[in-house]
C-alpha positions as CSV (number, residue, x, y, z in Angstrom):
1,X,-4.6,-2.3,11.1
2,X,-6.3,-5.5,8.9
3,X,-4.0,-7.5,7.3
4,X,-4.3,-10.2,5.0
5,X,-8.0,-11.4,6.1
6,X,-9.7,-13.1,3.2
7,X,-12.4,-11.6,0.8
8,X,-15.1,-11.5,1.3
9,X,-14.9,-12.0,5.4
10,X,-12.3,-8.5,5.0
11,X,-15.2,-6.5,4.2
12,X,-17.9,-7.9,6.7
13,X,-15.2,-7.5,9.6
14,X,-14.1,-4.2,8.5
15,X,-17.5,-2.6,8.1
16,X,-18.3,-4.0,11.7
17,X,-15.5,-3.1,13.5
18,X,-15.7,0.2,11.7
19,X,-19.0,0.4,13.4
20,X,-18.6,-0.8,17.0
21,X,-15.2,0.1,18.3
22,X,-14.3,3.2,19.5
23,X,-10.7,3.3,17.8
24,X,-10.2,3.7,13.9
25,X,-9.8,0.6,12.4
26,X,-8.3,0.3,8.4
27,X,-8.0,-2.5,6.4
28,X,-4.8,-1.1,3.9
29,X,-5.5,-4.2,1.3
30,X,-8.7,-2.0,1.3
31,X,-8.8,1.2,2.2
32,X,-5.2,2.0,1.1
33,X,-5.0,0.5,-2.6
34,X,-9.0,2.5,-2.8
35,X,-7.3,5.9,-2.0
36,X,-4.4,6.0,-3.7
37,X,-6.5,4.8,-7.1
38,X,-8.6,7.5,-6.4
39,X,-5.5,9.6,-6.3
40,X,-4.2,8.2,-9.1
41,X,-7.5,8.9,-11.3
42,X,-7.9,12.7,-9.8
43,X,-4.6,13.0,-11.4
44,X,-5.5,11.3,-15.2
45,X,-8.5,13.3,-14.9
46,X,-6.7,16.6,-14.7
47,X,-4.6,15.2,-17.6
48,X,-7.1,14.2,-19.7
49,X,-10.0,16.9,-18.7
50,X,-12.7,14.3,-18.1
51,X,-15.0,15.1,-15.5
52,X,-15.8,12.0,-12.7
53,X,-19.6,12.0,-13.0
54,X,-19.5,11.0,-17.1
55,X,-16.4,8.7,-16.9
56,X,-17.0,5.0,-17.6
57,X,-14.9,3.0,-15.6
58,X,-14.4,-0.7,-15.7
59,X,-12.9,-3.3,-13.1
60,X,-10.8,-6.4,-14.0
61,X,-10.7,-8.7,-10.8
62,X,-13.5,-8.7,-7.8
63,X,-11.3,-8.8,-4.7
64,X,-10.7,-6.6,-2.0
65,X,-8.7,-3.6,-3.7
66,X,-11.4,-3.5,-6.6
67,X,-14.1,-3.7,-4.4
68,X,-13.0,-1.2,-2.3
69,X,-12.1,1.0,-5.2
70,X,-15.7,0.7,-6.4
71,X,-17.4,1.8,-3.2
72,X,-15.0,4.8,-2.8
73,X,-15.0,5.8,-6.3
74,X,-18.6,5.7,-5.9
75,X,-18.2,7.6,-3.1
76,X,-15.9,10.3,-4.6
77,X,-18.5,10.5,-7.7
78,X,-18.2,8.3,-10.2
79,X,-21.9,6.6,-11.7
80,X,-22.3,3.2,-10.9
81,X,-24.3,2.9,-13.6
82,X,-21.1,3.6,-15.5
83,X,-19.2,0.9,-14.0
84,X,-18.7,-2.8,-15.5
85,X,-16.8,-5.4,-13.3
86,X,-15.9,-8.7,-14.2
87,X,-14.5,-11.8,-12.1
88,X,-13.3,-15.3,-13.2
89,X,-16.7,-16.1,-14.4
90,X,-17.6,-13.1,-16.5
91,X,-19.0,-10.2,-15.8
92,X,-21.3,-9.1,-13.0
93,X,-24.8,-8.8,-13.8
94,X,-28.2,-9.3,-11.6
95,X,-29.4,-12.0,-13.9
96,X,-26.1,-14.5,-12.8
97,X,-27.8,-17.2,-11.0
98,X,-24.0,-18.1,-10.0
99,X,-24.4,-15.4,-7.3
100,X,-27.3,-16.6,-4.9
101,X,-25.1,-18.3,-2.7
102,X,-24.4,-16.3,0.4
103,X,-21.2,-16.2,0.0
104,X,-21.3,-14.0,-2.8
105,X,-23.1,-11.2,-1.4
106,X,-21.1,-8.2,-2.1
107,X,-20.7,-9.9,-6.1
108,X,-24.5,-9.4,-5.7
109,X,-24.7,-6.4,-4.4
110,X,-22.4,-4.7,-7.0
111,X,-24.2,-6.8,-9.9
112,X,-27.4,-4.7,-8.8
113,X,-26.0,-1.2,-8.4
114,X,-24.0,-1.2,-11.0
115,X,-24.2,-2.7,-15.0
116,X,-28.1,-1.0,-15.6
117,X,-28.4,-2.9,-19.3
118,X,-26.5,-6.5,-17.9
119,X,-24.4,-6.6,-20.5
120,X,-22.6,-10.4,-20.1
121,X,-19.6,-12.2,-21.4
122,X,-16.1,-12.3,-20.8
123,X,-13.6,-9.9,-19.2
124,X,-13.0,-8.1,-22.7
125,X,-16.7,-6.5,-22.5
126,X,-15.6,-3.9,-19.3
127,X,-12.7,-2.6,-21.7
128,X,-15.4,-1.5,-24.8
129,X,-16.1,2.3,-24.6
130,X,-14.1,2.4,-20.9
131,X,-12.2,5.7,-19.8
132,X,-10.6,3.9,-17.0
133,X,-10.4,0.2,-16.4
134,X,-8.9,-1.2,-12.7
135,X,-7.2,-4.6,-12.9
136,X,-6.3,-6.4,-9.9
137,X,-6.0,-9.9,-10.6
138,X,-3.0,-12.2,-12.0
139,X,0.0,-11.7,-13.3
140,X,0.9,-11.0,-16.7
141,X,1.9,-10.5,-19.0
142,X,-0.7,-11.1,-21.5
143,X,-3.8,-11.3,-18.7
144,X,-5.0,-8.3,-20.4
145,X,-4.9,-8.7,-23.9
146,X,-4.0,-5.6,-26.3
147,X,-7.2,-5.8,-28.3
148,X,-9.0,-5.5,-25.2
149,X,-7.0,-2.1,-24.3
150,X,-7.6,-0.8,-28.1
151,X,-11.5,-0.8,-27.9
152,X,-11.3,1.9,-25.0
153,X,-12.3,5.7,-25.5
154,X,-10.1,8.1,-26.6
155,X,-7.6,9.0,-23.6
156,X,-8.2,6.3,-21.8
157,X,-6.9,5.5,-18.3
158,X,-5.5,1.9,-17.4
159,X,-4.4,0.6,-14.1
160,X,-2.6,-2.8,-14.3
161,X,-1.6,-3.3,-10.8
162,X,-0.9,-7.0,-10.4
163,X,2.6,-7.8,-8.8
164,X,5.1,-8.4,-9.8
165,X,4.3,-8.4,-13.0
166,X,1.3,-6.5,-14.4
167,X,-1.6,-7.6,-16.6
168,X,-0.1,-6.1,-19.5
169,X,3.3,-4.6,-19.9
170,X,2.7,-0.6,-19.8
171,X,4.4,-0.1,-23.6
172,X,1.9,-2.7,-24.7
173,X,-0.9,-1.0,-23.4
174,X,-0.1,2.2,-24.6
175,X,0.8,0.6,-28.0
176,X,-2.4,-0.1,-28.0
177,X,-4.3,2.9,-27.7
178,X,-4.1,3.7,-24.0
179,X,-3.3,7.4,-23.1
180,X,-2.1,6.7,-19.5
181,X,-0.8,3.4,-18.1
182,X,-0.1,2.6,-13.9
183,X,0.8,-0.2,-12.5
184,X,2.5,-1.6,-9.0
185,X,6.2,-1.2,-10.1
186,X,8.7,0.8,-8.7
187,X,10.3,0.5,-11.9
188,X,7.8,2.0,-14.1
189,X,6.3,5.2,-14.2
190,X,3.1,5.8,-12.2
191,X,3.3,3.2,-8.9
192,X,0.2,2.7,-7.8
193,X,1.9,2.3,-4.1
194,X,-0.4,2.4,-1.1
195,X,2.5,3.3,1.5
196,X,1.8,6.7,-0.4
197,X,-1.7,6.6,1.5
198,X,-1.8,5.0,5.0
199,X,1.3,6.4,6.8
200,X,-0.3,10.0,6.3
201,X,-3.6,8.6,7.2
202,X,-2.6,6.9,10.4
203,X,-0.7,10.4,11.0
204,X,-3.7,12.6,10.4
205,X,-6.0,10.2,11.9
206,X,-3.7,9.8,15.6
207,X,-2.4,14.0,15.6
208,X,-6.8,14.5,15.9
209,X,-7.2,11.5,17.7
210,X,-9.8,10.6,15.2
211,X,-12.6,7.9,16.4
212,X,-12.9,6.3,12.9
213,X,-11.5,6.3,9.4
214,X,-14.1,7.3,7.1
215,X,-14.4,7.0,3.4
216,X,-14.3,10.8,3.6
217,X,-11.2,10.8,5.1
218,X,-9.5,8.5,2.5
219,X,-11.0,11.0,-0.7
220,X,-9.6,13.8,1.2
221,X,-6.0,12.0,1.4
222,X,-6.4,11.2,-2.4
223,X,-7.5,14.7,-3.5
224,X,-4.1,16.1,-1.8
225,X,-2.0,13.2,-3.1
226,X,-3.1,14.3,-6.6
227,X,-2.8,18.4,-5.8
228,X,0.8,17.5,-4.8
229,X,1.8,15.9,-7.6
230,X,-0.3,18.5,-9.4
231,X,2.3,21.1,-8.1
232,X,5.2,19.8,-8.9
233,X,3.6,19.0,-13.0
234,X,1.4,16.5,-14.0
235,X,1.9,14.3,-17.1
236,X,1.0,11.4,-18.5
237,X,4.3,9.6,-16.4
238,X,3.6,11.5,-13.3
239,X,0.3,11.1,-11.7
240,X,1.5,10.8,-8.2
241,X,4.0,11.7,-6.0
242,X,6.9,9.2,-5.3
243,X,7.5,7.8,-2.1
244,X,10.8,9.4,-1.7
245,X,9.0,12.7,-1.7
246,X,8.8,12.9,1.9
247,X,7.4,16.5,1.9
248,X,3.9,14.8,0.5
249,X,3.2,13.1,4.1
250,X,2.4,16.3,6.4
251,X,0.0,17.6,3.9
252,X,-1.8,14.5,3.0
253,X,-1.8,14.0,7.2
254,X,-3.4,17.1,7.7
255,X,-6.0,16.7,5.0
256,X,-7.0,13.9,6.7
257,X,-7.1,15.2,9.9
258,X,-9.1,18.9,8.9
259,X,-11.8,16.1,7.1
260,X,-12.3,14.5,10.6
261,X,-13.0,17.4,12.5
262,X,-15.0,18.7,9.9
263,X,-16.8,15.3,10.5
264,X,-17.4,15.4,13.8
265,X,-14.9,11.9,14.5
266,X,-11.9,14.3,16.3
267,X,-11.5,14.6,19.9
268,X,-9.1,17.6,19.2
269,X,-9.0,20.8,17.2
270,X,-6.6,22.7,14.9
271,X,-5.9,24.9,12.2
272,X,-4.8,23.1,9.0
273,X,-1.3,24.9,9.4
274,X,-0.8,23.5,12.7
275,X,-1.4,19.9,11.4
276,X,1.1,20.2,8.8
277,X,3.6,21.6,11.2
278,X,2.9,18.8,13.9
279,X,2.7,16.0,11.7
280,X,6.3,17.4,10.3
281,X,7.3,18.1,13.6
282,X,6.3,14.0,14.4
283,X,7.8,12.4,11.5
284,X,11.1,14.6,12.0
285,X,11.8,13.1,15.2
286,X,10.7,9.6,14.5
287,X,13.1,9.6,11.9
288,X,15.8,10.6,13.8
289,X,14.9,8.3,16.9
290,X,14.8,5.2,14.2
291,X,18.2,6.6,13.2
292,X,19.8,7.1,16.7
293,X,18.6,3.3,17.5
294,X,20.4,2.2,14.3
295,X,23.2,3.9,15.4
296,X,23.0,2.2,19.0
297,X,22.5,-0.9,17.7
298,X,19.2,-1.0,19.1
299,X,17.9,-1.5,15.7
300,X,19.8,-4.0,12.9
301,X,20.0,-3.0,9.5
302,X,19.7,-5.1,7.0
């Protein structure tokens, strides 16, 4: 597990190790905050009966979670000729001269896969026309200005994840026009939380003994998050399940797990009800081992 390696060295090292070892590797500032967006938008989608292949989606912000989000949104569907992204400097296009330094690769990269007509300026310009816009970068209030929000389409989707105070305050944003607002808080509706994401994943990934984590795997985890929250009612306040909705972990685990032997990554074999039942069975008596040490005093509350 990657933590806290600097962009853009996270994504070289990732992509490498990925590669080369023989144990799955995941980078949760990456891989985690891309899945459970993804989940998050599955859900919105539903809501707002949008199809992935049309949306236009913008990014606020160029480091590690957007990035990620872009590849696997790409990944899951989206067109990333539909997709704007913007970073300090404006946004990305393949005319920015700013970007031939080496160390801006990936900004590269994404400036010539995605933004066809290199539209230019400031951050405002990925908000005009967007059905979903992804903002990971300072925060708030007021990074994300209301005007901006107002010049998206009809039902539009906004994620303003910065901690611990988003871009824009969710009331503000839907003041303005937006139809569905997320954001990191605990205390407002729709948390954008990747511990929704990676304890399932690690589950799924260890109960096959899984070789890698593949972008696959993570889509698979997101589609299930979202078909959770899809059975207990999705609205424009619920896009995903809470974390206290303990149930969500087996299924999402055995997603994950049925997507890497379907891949070809597992060194073991099941039935997707026998996932669910062993990751349940796991987690149960995890739980009640943390407990037991609690209880010895092996463990210290805090």
């Amino acid at each position: 597990n990657l933590e806290d390696i600097a962009q853009p060295k996270c994504f070289y090292i990732l992509d490498e190790l990925r590669k080369d070892c023989k144990v799955p590797v995941w980078h949760d500032d990456q891989q985690g905050t891309a899945a459970v967006n993804l989940a998050g938008l599955y859900s919105g989608l539903k809501i707002t009966g949008k199809k992935i292949e049309d949306i236009k989606v913008g990014f606020f912000g160029c480091g590690a979670a957007n990035v990620a989000t872009v590849r696997i949104l790409i990944s899951a569907g989206v067109n990333p000729k539909n997709i704007l992204i913007a970073d300090s400097k404006g946004v990305l296009h393949s005319e920015r001269s700013d970007l031939d330094d080496v160390k801006y690769d990936i900004k590269r990269h994404l400036a010539q896969i995605t933004n066809p007509d290199n539209v230019s300026g400031g951050p405002e310009k990925i908000f005009e026309d967007a059905d979903v816009v992804f903002c990971y970068t300072k925060p708030g209030p007021d990074v994300v200005k209301k005007e901006w929000v107002a010049r998206m389409a009809k039902d539009a989707m906004l994620f303003a994840c910065a901690n611990p105070i988003p871009e824009i305050w969710p009331w503000e944003a839907k003041k303005a026009g937006a139809r569905i607002v997320a954001t990191g808080r605990s205390d407002f509706p729709n948390q954008i939380n990747n511990s929704l994401i990676f304890p399932a994943v690690f589950r799924g990934t260890l109960d096959v003994r899984a070789s890698v984590i593949t972008d696959e795997m993570c889509i698979a985890a997101a589609k299930t998050l979202s078909e959770c929250a899809e059975k207990i009612g999705l609205n424009e306040d619920y896009l995903i399940p809470t974390m206290d909705q303990t149930w969500v972990y087996p299924e999402v685990a055995a997603s994950v797990g049925v997507k890497a032997i379907e891949q070809g990554v597992a060194k073991l074999t099941a039935s997707r009800e026998d996932l669910v039942k062993m990751a349940e069975e796991r987690i149960r008596l995890a739980q009640e081992m943390t407990k037991l040490l609690m209880k010895e005093g092996l463990i210290k509350s805090l």
